[in-house]
C-alpha positions as CSV (number, residue, x, y, z in Angstrom):
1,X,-22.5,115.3,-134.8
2,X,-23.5,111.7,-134.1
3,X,-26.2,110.0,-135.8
4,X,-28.7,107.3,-134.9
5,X,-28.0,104.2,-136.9
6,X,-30.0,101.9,-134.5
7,X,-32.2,102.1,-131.5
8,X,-32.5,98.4,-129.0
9,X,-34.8,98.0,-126.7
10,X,-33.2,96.8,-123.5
11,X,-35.1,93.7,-122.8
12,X,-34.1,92.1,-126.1
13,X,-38.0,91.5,-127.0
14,X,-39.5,90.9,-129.8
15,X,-42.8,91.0,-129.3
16,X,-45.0,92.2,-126.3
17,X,-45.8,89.9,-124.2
18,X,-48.8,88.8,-122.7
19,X,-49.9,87.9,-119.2
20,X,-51.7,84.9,-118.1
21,X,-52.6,85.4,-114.5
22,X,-56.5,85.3,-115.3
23,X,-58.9,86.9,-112.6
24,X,-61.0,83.5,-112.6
25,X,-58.2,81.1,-111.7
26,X,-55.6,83.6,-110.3
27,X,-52.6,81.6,-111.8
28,X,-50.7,81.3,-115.0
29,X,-50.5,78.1,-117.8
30,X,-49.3,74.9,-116.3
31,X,-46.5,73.3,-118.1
32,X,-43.3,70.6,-117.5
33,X,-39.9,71.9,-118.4
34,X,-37.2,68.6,-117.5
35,X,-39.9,66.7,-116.0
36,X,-40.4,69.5,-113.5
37,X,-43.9,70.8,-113.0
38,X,-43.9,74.9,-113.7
39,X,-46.0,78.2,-114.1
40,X,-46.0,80.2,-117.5
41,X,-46.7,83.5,-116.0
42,X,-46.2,85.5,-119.3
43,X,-46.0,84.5,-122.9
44,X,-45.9,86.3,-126.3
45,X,-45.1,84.2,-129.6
46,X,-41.5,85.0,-129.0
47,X,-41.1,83.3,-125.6
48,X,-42.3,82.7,-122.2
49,X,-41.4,83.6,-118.6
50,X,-41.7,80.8,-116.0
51,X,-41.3,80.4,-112.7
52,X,-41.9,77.9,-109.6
53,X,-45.4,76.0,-109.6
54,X,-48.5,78.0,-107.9
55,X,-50.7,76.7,-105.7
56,X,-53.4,74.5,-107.0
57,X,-56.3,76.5,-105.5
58,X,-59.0,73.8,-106.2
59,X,-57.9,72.4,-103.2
60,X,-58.8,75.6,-101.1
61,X,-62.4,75.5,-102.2
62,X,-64.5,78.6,-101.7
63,X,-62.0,79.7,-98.8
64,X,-60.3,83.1,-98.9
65,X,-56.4,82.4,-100.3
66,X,-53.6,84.9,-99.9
67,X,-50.8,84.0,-102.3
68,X,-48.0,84.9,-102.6
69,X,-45.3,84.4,-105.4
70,X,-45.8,80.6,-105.9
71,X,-42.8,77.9,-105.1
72,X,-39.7,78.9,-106.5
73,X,-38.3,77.3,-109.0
74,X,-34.5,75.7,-108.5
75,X,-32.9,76.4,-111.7
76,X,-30.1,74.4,-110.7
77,X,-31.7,71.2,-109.9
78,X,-33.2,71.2,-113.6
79,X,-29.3,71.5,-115.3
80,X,-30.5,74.7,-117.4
81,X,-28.3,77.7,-117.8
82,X,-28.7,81.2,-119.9
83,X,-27.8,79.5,-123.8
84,X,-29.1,75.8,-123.2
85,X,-32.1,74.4,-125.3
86,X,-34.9,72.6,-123.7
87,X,-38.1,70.9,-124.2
88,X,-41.0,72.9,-122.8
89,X,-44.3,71.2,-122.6
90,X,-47.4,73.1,-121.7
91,X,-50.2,72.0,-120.4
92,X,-53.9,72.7,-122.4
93,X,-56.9,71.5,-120.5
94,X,-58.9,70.7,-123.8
95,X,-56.3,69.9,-126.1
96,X,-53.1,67.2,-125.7
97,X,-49.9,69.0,-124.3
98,X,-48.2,71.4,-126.6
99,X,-44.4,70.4,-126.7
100,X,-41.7,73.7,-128.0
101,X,-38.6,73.9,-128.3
102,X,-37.0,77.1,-125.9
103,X,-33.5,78.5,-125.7
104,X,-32.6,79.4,-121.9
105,X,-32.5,84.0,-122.2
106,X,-32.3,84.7,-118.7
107,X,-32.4,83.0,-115.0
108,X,-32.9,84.7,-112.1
109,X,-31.8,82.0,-109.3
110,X,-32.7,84.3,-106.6
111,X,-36.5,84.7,-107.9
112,X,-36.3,81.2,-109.5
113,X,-37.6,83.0,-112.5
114,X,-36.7,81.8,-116.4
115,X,-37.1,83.8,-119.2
116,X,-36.7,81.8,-123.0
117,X,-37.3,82.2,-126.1
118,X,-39.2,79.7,-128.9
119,X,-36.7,78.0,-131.4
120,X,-36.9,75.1,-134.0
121,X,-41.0,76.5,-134.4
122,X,-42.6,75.4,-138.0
123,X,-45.7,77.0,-139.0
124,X,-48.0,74.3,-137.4
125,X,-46.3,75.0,-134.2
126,X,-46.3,78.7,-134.9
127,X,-50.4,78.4,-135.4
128,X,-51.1,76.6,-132.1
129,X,-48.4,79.0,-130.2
130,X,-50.5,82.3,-131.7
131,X,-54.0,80.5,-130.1
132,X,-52.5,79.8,-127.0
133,X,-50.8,83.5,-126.6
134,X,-54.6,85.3,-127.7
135,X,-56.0,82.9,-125.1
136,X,-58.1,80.9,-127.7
137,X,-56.8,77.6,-126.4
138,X,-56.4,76.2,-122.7
């Protein structure tokens, strides 16, 4: 008879994560990862998922949008794949950008969808991370 000496979770996570597509602004955290402008559209103080930049719908004002997915993002023009390191920097509206480190987990070229995890975080970083995921900071 076979015993259970461990139980995985398929998606390798950590931590549930949380997302950031908020009713009032119907788009995610805006951040730069290579110099190229991105969405966070989920985040937990394990990692984040990003994808293409969304529509900034300021410019839209008052009209009725339909969006869709937002831009794709080419993984391939930003030199990224699964195992690299890279500087993420997101983008807080009362606060100066918060810069991480991330490890490339998972790229989806054909939804132009990343999925990474934090590395290199101390506990300052740690701290400001924990207020962005709970939504205390913007």
């Amino acid at each position: 008879m076979a015993k259970v000496v461990a139980v995985f979770n398929k998606d390798r996570r950590r931590d549930q994560r949380r997302a950031v597509h908020l009713a009032a602004k119907l788009n995610g955290l805006d951040a730069r990862l290579n110099g190229t402008n991105v969405t966070i559209n989920d985040i937990s103080p394990g990692g984040v998922g990003i994808s293409g930049e969304e529509a900034d719908l300021e410019d839209f004002a008052g009209m009725d949008v339909i969006l869709d997915d937002g831009e794709k993002l080419d993984i391939a023009a930003l030199g990224l794949a699964v195992g690299d390191s890279a500087r993420l920097e997101i983008i807080l509206e009362k606060s100066d950008p918060f810069v991480i480190d991330i490890e490339i987990r998972r790229a989806d070229h054909g939804q132009g969808k990343i999925g990474a995890r934090f590395i290199n975080i101390g506990n300052k970083d740690f701290n400001t991370l924990e207020k962005i995921v709970l939504g205390r900071l913007r």
